[in-house]
C-alpha positions in Angstrom: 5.2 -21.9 -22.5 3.3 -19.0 -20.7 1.7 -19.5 -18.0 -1.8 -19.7 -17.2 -3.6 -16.9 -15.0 -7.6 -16.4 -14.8 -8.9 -13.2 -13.5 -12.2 -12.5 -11.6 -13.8 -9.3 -11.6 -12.9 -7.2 -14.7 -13.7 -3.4 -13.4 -11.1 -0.9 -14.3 -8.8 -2.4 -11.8 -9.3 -6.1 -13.0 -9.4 -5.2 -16.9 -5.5 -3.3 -16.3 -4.0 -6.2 -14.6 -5.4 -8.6 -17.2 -4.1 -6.5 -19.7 -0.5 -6.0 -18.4 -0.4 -9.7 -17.5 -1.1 -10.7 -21.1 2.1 -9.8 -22.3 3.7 -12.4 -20.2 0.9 -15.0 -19.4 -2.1 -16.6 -21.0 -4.7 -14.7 -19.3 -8.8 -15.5 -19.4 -10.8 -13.7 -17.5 -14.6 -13.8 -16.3 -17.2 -10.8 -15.2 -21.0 -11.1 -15.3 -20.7 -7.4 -16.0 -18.7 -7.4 -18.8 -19.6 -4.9 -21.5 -17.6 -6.2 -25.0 -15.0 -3.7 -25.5 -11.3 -4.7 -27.0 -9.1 -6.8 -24.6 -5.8 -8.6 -25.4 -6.8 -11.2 -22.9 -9.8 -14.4 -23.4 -12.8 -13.3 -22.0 -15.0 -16.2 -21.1 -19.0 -16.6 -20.3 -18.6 -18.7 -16.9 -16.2 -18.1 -13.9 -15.7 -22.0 -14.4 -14.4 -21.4 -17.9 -12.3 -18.9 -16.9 -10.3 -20.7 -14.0 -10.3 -24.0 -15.7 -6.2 -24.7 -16.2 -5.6 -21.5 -14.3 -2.4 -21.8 -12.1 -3.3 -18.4 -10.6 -6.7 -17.4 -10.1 -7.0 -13.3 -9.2 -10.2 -12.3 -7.8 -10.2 -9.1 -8.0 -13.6 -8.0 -6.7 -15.6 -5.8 -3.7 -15.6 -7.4 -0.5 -19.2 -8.0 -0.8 -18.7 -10.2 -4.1 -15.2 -12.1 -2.4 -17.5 -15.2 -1.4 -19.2 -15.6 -4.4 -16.3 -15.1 -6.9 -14.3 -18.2 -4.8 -17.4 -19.9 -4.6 -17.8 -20.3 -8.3 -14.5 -21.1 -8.5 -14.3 -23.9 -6.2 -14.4 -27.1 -8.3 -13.3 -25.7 -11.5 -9.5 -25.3 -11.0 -6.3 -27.3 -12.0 -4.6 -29.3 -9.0 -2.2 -27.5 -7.6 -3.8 -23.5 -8.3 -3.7 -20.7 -6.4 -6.8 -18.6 -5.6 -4.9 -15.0 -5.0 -8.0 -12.8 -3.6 -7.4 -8.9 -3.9 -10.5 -7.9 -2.6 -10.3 -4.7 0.0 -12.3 -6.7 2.9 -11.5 -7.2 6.2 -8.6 -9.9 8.2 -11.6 -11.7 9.0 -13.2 -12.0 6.0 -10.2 -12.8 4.4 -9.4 -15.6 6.5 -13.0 -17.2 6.5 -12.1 -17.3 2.9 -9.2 -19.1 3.1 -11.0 -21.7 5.3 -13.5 -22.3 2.6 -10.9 -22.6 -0.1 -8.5 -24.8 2.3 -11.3 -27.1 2.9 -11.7 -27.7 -0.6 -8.2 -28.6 -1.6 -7.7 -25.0 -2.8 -4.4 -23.0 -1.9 -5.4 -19.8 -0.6 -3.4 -16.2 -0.6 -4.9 -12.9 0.4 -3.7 -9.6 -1.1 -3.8 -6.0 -1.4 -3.1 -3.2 -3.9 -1.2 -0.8 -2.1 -1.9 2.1 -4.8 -4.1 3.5 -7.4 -4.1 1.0 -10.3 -5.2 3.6 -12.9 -1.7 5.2 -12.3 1.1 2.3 -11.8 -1.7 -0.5 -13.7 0.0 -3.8 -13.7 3.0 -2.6 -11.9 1.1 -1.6 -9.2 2.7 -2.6 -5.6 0.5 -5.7 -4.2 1.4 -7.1 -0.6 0.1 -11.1 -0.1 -0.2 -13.2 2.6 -1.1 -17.2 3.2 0.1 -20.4 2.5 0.3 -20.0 -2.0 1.6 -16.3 -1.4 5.3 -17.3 -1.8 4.1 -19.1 -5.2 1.4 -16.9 -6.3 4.4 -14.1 -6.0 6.9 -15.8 -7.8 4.6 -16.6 -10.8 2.8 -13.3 -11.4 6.0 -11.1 -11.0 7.8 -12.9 -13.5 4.9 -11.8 -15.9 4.8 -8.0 -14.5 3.6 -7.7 -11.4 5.1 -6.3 -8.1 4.1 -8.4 -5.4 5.8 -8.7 -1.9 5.0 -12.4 -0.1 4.5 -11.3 3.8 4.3 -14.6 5.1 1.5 -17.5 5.7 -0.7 -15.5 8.1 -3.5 -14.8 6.4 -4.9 -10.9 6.9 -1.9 -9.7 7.1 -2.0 -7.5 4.2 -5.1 -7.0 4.8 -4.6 -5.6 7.9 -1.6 -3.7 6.6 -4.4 -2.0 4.2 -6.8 -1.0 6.1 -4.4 0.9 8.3 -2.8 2.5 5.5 -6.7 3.5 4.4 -7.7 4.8 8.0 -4.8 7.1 7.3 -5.3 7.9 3.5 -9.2 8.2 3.2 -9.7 9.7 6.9 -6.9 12.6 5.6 -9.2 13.0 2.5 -12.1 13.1 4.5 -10.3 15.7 6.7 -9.5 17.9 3.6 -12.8 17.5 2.0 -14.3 19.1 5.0 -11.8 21.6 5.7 -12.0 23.0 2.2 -16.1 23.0 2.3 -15.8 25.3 5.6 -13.2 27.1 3.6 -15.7 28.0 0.9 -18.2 29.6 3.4 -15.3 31.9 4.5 -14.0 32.9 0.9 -10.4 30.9 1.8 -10.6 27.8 -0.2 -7.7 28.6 -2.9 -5.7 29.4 0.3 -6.7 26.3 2.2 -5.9 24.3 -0.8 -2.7 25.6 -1.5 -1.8 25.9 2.7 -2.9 21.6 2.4 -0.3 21.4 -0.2 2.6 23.0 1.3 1.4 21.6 4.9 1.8 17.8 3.4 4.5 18.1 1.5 7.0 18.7 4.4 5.7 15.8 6.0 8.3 12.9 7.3 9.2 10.9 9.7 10.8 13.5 11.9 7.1 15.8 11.6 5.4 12.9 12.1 7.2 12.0 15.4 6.5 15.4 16.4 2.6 15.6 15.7 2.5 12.5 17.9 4.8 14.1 20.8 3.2 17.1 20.8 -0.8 15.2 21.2 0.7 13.9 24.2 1.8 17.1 25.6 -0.6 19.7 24.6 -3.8 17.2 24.7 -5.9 19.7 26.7 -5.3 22.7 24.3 -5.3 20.8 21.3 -9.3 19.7 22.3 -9.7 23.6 22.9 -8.3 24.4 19.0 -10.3 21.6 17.4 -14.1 22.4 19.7 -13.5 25.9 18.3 -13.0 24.9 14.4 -16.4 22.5 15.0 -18.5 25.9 16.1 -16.8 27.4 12.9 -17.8 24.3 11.0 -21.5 24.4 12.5 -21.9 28.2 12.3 -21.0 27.8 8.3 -24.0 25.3 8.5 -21.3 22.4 8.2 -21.2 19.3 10.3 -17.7 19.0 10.6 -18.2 15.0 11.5 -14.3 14.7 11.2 -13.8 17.6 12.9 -15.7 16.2 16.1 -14.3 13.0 16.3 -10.6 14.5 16.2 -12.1 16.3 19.2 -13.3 12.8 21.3 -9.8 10.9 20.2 -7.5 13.9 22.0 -10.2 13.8 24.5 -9.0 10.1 25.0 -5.2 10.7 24.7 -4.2 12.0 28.6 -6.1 8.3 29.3 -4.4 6.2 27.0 -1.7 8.4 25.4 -0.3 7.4 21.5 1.4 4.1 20.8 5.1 4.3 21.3 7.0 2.6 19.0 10.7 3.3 17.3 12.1 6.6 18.3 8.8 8.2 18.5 7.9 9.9 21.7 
C-alpha cells in the first residue's frame, strides 16, 4: 500500500515534488492559489482535506505563509503525522513553529532545499531537523526524495541555509553589481567571462587563501575595494555591496576571520 503524503503550497516548487512523489506515494495536495492545470496528484479545496490521513504533511510555502499553512493543519491530521515544513524562514521561526505544532500533539521537523528544484525536482537534496526528521526521512526517500535527517534540534537546517544563502545570493548580488559597473565601462562580456574563469578554480585550498590573505592584507584590501566604490559612484552606481565589503575588512584587524580546520 502507498503511503500517504499531503502537500501545502503548490508553487512551482510544491507542484514538482507532488508530482515526483506520486509515483511512489498517494499524494493530495492543497493551495488557495491553485490555477486547474494537469497534475498526477489529488488536488483538494481545503488544507483540512488535504492532510486528512496524511502520514507526512509538506508545507512547502514562504516564510510569511509557514504559520498559517500549520495552522490550518492543526486538527485535521492522522495520529501519529508528521508536519515536515520547507519554508526558507529563519531558526527562530522555525522553532516557534514546532512549539505550536508540539503543543498540539503534532510531530514537528523543519527542512530545507539545498538546490534549485526546477533543475534536480523531486530529487532535489533536502536537509531536516527535529524530533519526526528521522521518520519524515525514511518515508519520503523511499518514494523519491533525498533527504538527510540532521538531528532533533530544530533550526538546524535552517541555519545551515541561510548560511549557504548569505554566501550564494550575496555572490549574486556581488556579480550583478559588478557587471552593471562593467556596462558603463564597455567591459561586461569581459567581466562575465573573467567571473566565470575566476569561480571555476575555486576550492578549498583558494578559499583558505582568500581568508589568509583578509587577515594579512586587511589595510590594502579596504584601499582596492574604497577605490572600486568611487568607480561604482562615478558610473552613477551605488555599489551597496561594494561598500559594505569595504566596512567588513574595515572590521577584520579587530576581529580577524573565524579559524576553523586547516584554514589560517
Amino acid at each position: 500500500m502507498k503511503p500517504r503524503v499531503a502537500l501545502l503550497g503548490l508553487g512551482e516548487a510544491g507542484y514538482a515534488i507532488a508530482s515526483g512523489l506520486s509515483t511512489h506515494a498517494h499524494v493530495t495536495g492543497f493551495d488557495p492559489a491553485w490555477t486547474d492545470r494537469p497534475a498526477g496528484f489529488t488536488v483538494l479545496g481545503s488544507a483540512a482535506e488535504a492532510v486528512a490521513g496524511a502520514e507526512v504533511v509538506i508545507a512547502l510555502t514562504a516564510a510569511a505563509d509557514a504559520p498559517g499553512a500549520l495552522a490550518s493543519a492543526l486538527g485535521n491530521t492522522a495520529d501519529g503525522a508528521v508536519y515536515l515544513d520547507l519554508s526558507t524562514a529563519s531558526p527562530d521561526l522555525k522553532r516557534d513553529l514546532a512549539a505550536t505544532a508540539t503543543a498540539h500533539g503534532l510531530t514537528f521537523a523543519e527542512g530545507v532545499l539545498m538546490a534549485p528544484v526546477l533543475r534536480l525536482l523531486v530529487k532535489t537534496p533536502v536537509l531536516a531537523a527535529g524530533p519526526g526528521a528521522g521518520r519524515a526521512a525514511a518515508l519520503l526517500s523511499a518514494c523519491g526524495m533525498d533527504i538527510t535527517p540532521l538531528g532533533g534540534e530544530v533550526g538546524e537546517a535552517a541555519a545551515r541555509k541561510l548560511l549557504r544563502s548569505i554566501v550564494v545570493k550575496g555572490l549574486t548580488a556581488l556579480m550583478v553589481e559588478s557587471l552593471r559597473v562593467a556596462e558603463t565601462q564597455g567591459l561586461e562580456e569581459w567581466c562575465y567571462d573573467h567571473l566565470v574563469d575566476t569561480l571555476t578554480e575555486v576550492d578549498g585550498d583558494v578559499i583558505r587563501k582568500l581568508l589568509d590573505g583578509t587577515v594579512r592584507h586587511s589595510a590594502r584590501r579596504v584601499a582596492e575595494m574604497e577605490a572600486a566604490a568611487s568607480m561604482a559612484g562615478t558610473a552613477g552606481e551605488s555599489a551597496v555591496m561594494t561598500r559594505a565589503t569595504v566596512e567588513v575588512l574595515r572590521s577584520v584587524p579587530g576581529r580577524g576571520v573565524p579559524r576553523f580546520g586547516t584554514a589560517l
